[in-house]
C-alpha positions as CSV (number, residue, x, y, z in Angstrom):
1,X,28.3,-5.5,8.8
2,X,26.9,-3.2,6.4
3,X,29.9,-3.3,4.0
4,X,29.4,-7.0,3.7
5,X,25.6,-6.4,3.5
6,X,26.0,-3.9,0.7
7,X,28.6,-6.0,-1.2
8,X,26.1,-9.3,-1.4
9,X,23.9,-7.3,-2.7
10,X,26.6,-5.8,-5.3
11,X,27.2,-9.4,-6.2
12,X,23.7,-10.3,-6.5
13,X,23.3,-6.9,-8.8
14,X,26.0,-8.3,-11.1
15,X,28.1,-5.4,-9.9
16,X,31.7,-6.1,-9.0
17,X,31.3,-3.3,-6.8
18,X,29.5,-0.4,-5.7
19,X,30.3,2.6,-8.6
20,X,29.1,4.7,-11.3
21,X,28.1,4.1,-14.0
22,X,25.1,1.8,-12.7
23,X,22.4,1.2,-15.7
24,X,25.0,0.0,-17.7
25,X,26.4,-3.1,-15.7
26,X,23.6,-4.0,-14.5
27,X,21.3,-6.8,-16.0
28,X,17.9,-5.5,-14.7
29,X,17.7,-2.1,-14.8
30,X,15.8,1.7,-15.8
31,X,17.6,4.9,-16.7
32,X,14.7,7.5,-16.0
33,X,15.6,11.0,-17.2
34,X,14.2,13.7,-14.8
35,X,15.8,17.0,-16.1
36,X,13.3,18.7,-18.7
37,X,14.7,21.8,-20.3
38,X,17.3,24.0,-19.6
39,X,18.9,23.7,-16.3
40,X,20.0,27.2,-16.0
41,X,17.6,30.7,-16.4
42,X,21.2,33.2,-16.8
43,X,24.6,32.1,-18.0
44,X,25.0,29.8,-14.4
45,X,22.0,30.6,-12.1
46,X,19.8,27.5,-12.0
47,X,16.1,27.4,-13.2
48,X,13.9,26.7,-9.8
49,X,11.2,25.2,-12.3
50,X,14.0,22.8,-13.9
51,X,14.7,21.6,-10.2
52,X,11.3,21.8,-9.0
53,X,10.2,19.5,-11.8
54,X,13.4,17.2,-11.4
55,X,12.9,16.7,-7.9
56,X,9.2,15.8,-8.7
57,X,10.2,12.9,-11.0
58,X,12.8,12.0,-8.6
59,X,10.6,11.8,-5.6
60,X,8.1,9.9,-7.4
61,X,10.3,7.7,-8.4
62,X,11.7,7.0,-5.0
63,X,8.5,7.1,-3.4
64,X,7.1,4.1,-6.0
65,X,10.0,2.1,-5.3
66,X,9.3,-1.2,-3.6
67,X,11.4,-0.8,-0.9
68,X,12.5,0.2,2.5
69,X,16.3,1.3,1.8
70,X,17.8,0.1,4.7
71,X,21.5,1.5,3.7
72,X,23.2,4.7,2.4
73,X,26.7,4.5,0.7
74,X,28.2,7.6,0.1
75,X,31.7,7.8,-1.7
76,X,33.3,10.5,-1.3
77,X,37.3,12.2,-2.0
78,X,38.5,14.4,0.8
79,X,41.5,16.4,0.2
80,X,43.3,19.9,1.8
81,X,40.4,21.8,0.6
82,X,37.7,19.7,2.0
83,X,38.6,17.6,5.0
84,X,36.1,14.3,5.9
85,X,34.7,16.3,8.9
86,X,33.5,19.3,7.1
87,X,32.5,17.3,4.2
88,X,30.2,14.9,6.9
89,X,29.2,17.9,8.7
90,X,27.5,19.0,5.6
91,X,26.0,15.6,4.8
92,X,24.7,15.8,8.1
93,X,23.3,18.9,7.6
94,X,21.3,18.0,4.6
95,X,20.6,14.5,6.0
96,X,19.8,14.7,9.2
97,X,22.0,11.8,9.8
98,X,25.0,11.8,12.3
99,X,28.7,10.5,11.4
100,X,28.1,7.0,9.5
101,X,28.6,3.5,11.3
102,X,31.0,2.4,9.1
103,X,33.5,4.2,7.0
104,X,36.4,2.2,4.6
105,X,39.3,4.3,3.1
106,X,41.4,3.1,-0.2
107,X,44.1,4.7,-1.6
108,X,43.6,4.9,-5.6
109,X,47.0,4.9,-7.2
110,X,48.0,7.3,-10.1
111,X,46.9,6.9,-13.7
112,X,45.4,8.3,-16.5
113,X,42.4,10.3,-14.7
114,X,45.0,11.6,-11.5
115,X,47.9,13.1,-11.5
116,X,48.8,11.7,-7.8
117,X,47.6,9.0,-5.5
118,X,43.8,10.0,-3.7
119,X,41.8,8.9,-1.0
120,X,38.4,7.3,-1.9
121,X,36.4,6.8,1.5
122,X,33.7,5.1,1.6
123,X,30.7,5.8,4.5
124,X,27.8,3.7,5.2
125,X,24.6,4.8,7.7
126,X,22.3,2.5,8.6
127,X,18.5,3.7,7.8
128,X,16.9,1.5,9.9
129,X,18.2,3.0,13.1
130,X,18.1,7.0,11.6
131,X,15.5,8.5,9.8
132,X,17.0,10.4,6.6
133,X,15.9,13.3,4.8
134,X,14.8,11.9,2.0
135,X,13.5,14.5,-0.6
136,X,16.2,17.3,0.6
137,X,18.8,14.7,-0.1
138,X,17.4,14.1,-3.8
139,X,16.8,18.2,-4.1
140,X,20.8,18.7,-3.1
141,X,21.6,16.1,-6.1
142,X,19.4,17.4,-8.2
143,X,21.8,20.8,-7.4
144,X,24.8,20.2,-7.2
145,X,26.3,19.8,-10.9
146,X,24.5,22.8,-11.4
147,X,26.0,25.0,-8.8
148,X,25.8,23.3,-5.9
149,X,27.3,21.0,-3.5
150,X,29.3,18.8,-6.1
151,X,30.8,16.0,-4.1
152,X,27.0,14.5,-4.5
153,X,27.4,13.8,-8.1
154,X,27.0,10.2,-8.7
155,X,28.1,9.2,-5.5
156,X,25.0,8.4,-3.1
157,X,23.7,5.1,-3.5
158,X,20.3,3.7,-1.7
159,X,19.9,0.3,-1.3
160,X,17.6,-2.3,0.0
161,X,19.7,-5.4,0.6
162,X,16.6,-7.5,1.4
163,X,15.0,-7.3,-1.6
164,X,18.3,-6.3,-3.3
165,X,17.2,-2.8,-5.2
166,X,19.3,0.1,-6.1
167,X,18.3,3.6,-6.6
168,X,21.4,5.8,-7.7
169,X,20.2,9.5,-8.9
170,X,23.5,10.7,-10.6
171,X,23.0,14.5,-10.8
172,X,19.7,16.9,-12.5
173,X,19.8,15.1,-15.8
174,X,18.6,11.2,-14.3
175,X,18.2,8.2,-12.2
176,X,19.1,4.6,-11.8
177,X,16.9,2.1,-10.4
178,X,18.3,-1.4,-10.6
179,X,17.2,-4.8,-9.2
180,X,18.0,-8.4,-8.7
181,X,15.0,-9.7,-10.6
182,X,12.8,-7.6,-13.3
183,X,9.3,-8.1,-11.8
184,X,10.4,-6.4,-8.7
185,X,10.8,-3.1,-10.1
186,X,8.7,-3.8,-13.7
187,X,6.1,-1.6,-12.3
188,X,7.9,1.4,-12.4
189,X,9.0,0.8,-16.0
190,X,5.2,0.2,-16.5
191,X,4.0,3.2,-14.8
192,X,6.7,5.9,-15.8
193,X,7.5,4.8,-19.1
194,X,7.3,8.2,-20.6
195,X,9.9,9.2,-18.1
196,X,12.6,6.3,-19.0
197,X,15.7,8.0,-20.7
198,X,15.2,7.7,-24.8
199,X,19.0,6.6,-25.6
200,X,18.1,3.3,-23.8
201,X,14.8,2.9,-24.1
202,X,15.0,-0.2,-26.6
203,X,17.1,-1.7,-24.1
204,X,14.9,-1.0,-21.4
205,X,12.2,-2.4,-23.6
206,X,14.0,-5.5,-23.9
207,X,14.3,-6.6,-20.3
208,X,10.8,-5.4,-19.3
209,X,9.2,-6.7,-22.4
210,X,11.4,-9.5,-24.2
């Protein structure tokens, strides 16, 4: 059920499926960057400030977004080291969510980026029924390329399959938020502008403005 929910909504994205990266194959979209400055104070110890003011934008962000996110999707790669249950047991820590309602595994054959056949699983919660953690989820994937837990790195996506909006923060350097139509998220382009990512900002322009 909430497979098939997130998959319509893929569709009605212009997404083939659910995956990294977002912005890009998506018609209606904004890349916001949220990392300002260096990331790290010493050689590899994280700057509180750069996360403090990443998780700011972030938050922000999320908390301006017309929605009620109604599904999580988290993809994740267990292996020998980290086994699905202690991998979930730590999403549950941070989340506050139990075991997800749905979980789909596929086995990704060898090529060019693996040496061997892996296991991509794929869990769903539904948010209606559990509340979620919101700003300690965003704060742990704001950390985890920099030190912290790594399998978070472009691999949560929110979505709100009613009114068919995205929000996929990759890591500490930015965020996605796409949509099925451009004047359900136009706002945020209007009212964070200064935050949207510069590389794409004539794009951006484009579909907000055009």
């Amino acid at each position: 059920m909430l497979k098939e929910k997130v998959d319509v909504t893929a569709t009605k994205l212009g997404l083939d499926k659910i995956e990294p990266p977002i912005f890009y194959n998506c018609p209606v979209g904004i890349r916001f960057e949220i990392g300002v400055g260096s990331p790290y104070l010493f050689l590899t110890m994280p700057s509180k400030k750069y996360v403090r003011t990443a998780l700011q934008r972030a938050y922000t962000i999320y908390q301006n977004t017309p929605s009620s996110f109604d599904t999580l999707l988290w993809i994740l790669y267990p292996d020998r080291e980290k086994s699905e249950k202690k991998l979930l047991h730590y999403f549950g820590r941070i989340t506050g969510l139990p075991l997800p309602q749905e979980r789909f595994s596929t086995t990704l054959p060898q090529d060019d980026s693996r040496d061997e056949p892996e296991e991509e699983l794929r869990c769903y919660w539904d948010l209606k029924k559990h509340d979620i953690k919101a700003k300690k989820l965003l704060e742990e994937i704001i950390k985890a390329d920099i030190g912290g837990f790594c399998e978070l790195v472009s691999s949560i996506f929110l979505l709100d399959t009613n009114l068919n909006i995205l929000f996929h923060l990759y890591d500490d350097r930015g965020l996605d938020v796409v949509a099925e139509y451009r004047d359900t998220i136009a706002h945020l382009y209007y009212k964070f502008g200064d935050w949207v990512l510069k590389d794409d900002k004539e794009q951006i322009h484009k579909t907000f403005e055009g």
